[in-house]
C-alpha positions in Angstrom: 290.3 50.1 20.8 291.6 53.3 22.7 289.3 56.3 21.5 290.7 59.1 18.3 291.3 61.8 20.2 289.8 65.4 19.0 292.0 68.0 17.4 290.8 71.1 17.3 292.4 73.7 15.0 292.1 77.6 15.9 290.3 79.9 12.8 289.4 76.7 10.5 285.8 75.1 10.3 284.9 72.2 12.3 282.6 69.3 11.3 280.5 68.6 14.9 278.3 65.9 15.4 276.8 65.1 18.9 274.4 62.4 19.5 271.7 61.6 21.8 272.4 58.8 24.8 272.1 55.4 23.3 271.1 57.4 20.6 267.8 58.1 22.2 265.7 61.1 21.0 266.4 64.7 22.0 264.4 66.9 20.2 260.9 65.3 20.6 258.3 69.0 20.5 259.4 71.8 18.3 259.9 73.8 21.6 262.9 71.7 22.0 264.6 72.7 18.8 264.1 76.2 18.9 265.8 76.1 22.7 268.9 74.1 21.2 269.4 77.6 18.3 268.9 79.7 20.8 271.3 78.3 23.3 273.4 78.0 20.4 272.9 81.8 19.1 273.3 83.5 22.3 277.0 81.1 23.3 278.4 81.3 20.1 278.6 85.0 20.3 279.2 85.3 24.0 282.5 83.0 22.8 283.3 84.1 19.8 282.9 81.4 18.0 281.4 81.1 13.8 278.6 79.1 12.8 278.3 78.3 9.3 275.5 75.3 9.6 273.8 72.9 11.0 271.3 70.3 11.2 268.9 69.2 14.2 267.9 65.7 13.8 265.3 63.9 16.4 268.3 62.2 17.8 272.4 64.0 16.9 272.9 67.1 15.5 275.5 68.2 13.0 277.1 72.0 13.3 279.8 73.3 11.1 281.6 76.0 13.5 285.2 77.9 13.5 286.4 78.6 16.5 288.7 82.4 17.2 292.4 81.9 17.8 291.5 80.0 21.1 290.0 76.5 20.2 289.3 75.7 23.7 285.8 77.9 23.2 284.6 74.5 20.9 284.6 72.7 23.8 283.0 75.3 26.1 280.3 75.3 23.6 279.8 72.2 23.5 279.2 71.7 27.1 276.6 74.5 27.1 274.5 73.1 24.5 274.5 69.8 26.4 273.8 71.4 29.5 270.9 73.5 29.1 269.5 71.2 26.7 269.8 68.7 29.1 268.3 70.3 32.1 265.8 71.5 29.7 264.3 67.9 29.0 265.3 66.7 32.2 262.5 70.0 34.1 259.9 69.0 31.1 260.1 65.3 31.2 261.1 64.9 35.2 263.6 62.8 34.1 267.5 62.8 35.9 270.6 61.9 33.7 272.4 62.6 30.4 270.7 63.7 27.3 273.7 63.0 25.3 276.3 61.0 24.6 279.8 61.7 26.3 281.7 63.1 23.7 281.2 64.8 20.6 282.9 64.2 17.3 284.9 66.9 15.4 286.4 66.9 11.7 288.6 70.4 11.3 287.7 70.8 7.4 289.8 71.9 4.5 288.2 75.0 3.0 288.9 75.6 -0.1 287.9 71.6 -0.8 285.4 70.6 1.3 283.8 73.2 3.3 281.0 73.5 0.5 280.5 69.7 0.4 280.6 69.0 4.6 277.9 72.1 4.2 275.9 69.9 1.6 276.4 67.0 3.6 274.9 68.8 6.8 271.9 70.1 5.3 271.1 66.8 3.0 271.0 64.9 6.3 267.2 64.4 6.7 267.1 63.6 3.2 269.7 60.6 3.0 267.9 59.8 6.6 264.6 59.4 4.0 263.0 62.2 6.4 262.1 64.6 3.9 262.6 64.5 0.1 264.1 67.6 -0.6 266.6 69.7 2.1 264.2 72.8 2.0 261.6 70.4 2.9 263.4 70.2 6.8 262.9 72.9 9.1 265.6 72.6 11.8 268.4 73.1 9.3 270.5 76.0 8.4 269.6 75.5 4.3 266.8 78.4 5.1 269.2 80.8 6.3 271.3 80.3 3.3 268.4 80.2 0.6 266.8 83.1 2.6 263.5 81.8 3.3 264.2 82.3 7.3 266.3 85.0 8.9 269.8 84.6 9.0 271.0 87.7 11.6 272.7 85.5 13.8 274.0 82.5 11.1 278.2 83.3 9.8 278.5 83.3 6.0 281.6 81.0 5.1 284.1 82.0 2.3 283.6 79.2 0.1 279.5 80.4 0.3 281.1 84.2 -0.1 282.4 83.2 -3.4 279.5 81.3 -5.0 278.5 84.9 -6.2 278.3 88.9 -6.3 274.5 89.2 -5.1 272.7 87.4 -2.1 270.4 86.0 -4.9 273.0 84.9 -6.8 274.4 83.1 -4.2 271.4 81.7 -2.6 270.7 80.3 -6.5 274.2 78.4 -6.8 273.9 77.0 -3.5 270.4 75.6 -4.2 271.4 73.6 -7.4 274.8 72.6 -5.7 272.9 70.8 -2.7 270.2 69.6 -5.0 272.7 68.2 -7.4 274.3 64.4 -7.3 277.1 63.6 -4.8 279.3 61.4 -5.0 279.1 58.3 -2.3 283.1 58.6 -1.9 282.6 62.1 -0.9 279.6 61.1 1.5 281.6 58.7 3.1 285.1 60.3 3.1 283.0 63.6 5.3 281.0 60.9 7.6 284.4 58.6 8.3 286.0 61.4 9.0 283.8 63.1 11.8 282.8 59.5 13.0 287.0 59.4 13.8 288.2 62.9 15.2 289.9 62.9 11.7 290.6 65.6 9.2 288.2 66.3 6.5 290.7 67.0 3.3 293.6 65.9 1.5 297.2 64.9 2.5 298.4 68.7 2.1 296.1 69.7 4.6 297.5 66.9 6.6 300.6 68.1 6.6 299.5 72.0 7.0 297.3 71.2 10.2 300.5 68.8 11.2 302.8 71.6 11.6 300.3 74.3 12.8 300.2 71.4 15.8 302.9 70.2 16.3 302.4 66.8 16.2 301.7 63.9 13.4 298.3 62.5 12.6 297.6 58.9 12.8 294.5 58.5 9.6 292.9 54.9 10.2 290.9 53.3 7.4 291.9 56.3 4.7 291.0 55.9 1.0 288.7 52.3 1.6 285.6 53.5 1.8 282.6 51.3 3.1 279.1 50.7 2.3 277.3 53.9 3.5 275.2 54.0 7.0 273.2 56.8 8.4 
């Protein structure tokens, strides 16, 4: 079957997902982890591009970014992270090859609907992968930013986040009992089907919305029949 291809959208938030080769383990030391952010920090404002989350597991890694009027710059960023990472394990380990696997996924997200969810689905990653019991419980994710128990200087603050309040506190306190409270396992899998495919995260407006801002229809395989749930 002939691979989805990516669609990136100019000034909307992306769903990322990159996984290791064979999905072999990247981040093995927390040396490695704190190279990947600051990789990450340093390219995404030397291209202008928004991070609003992410999550670094052992072996993928989720970001949520928007990229400026250019969406070329995702796939610039992309390539860096790869690159250094990769030459970073490859010096420590003295190891040749890739770190990851050829391409990355990408879901352009419908804000007003499901930039707050994808967020929530980011962030409760080490929790549905059994790793930790609680999101705060996970170091390598962007949840400690957002509930300010780490610096967030360099982390973008998304609209729908903007909105959850008039305070930083208040904010930080409806964002802690929205990821802490149930989701649905339609909405799970709607967000994971929809990386896993190069396909739009949102409803048939936005469909047609991102359809004409590209100029081109959207084939959406498998819509509305969800399946069992796998990490």
């Amino acid at each position: 079957m002939p691979r989805s291809a990516r669609i990136i959208v100019p000034n909307i938030p992306h769903h990322i997902v990159q996984r290791g080769h064979n999905r072999s383990s990247v981040f093995a030391e927390p040396a490695d982890f704190r190279y990947y952010l600051q990789t990450l920090r340093t390219w995404k404002n030397a291209l202008g591009v928004k991070v609003y989350g992410y999550c670094l597991m052992t072996n993928h890694v989720h970001l949520i970014l928007e990229p400026p009027d250019d969406g070329r710059v995702v796939g610039k960023l992309m390539r860096r992270l790869a690159g250094r990472q990769t030459r970073y394990v490859n010096k420590l380990e003295g190891r040749t090859g890739s770190l990851w696997e050829g391409r990355y996924k990408a879901s352009p997200i419908q804000t007003e609907r499901y930039l707050l969810a994808c967020s929530r689905y980011v962030e409760r990653n080490p929790v549905r992968a059994r790793v930790v019991a609680t999101p705060e419980d996970y170091a390598w994710s962007s949840i400690h930013h957002k509930l300010k128990t780490a610096s967030a200087g360099w982390l973008d603050v998304d609209p729908c986040f903007e909105a959850l309040g008039t305070s930083r506190c208040e904010r930080a306190r409806y964002y802690a009992d929205y990821v802490s409270g149930g989701v649905k396992a339609e909405e799970e899998e709607l967000i994971r089907q929809a990386v896993n495919r190069n396909q739009l995260t949102g409803d048939d407006s936005f469909v047609r919305e991102i359809e004409a801002r590209i100029g081109r229809r959207i084939e959406l395989r498998g819509r509305g029949r969800p399946k069992k749930y796998r990490e």
